[in-house]
N, C-alpha and C positions, 0 to 999 in steps of 0.2 A: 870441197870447201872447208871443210872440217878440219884438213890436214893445215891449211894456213893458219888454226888458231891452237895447234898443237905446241908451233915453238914460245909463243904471250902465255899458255898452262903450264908449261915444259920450266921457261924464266921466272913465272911466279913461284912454282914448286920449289925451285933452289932458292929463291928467294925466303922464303917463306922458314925452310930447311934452314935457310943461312941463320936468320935471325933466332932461332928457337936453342940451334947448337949455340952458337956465341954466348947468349944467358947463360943456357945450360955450363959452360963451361966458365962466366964469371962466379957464379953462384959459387961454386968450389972453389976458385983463388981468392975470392974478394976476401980481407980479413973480418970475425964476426966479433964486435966487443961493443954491445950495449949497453949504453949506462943510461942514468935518470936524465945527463944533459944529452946525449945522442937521442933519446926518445923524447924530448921536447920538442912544443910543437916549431917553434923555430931553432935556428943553429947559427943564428946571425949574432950574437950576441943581445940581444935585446929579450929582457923579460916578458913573455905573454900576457896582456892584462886581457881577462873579461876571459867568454867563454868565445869559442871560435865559430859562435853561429851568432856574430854580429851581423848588423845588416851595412852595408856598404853604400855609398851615394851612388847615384845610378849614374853621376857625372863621367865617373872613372870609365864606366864602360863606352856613354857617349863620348866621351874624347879618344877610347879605346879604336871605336868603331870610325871615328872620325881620322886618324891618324893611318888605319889598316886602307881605306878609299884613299887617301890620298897619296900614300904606300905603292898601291897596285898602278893608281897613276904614272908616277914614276917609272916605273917596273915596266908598262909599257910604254914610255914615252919616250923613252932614249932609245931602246934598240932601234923604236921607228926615227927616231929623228938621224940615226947613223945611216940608214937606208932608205933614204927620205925623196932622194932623185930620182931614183929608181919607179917610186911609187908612182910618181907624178900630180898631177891637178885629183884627180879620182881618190888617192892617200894623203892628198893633202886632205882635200873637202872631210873627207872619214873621220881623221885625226880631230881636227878642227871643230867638228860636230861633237865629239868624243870630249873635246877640253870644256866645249860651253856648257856640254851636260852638266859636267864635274863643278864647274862655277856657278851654275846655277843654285847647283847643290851646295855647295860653299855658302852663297850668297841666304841661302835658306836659313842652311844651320845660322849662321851670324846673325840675319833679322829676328831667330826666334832665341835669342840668346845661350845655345849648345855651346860655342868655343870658351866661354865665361867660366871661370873657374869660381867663382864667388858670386852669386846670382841675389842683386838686393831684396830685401824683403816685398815682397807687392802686397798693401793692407788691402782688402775686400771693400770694395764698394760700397759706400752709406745709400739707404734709399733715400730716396729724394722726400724733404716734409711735403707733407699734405697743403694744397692750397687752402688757404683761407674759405670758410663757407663749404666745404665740403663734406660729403662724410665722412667719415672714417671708421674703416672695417673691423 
C-alpha cells in the first residue's frame, strides 16, 4: 500500500525541488538596484499617506468574500451545466439545491445590507418618555 503513495512523494519532491531551484536561480539574474522609490511602500505612483497600520472598512473584505462565493459558483456551474444531460433529474435536483443555497445567501447578505457600499447612518434609538404619574428612576 505504501508503494501507491510513493509516486504523490516522488511528484511533490520535484515539485518542491522545482520551485526552490527556480528562486534559487532568479535571485542571481534578477537585477539588484535599490533606491529610496524602489523601497517605498508603494510603486504605483501614488505618495503613501499615514502609516500603513491604518485600519480598513471591513466592507472591502465583506464584498471580498461576497464576490469569492459567488466566484466559486460560477466555477462550478458551467462545467455542470456543459454536462448537464448526462447527470440527469438526480444532477439536476443537486445543482438546483446548490443555486437556492447560494440565493439564500444572497438574499441574506442583501436584507442585512453587506452588498451596500455606503451603509446610512442608523441613530440609536431614544427611550421612550416616562408616562405621566409615574416614577421615574
Amino acid at each position: 500500500m505504501l508503494d501507491q503513495y510513493a509516486n504523490v512523494l516522488i511528484f511533490l519532491g520535484i515539485g518542491g525541488l522545482f520551485v526552490v531551484v527556480n528562486l534559487f536561480i532568479g535571485s542571481l539574474i534578477r537585477p539588484r538596484n535599490p533606491s529610496a522609490e524602489k523601497l517605498s511602500t508603494y510603486e504605483c505612483g501614488e505618495e503613501p499617506v499615514g502609516g500603513s497600520w491604518i485600519q480598513f472598512n471591513i466592507r472591502f473584505y465583506v464584498i471580498a468574500l461576497d464576490f469569492i462565493i459567488f466566484d466559486v459558483e460560477v466555477v462550478l456551474l458551467y462545467p455542470w451545466a456543459v454536462v448537464a444531460n448526462d447527470f440527469g433529474w438526480y444532477g439536476f435536483g443537486a445543482m438546483s439545491i446548490f443555486v437556492v443555497v447560494l440565493l439564500l445567501g444572497l438574499a441574506y447578505a442583501w436584507r442585512k445590507g453587506a452588498l451596500e457600499w455606503v451603509r446610512p447612518k442608523v441613530s440609536p434609538r431614544q427611550a421612550p418618555a416616562p408616562a405621566a404619574g409615574s416614577p421615574v428612576a
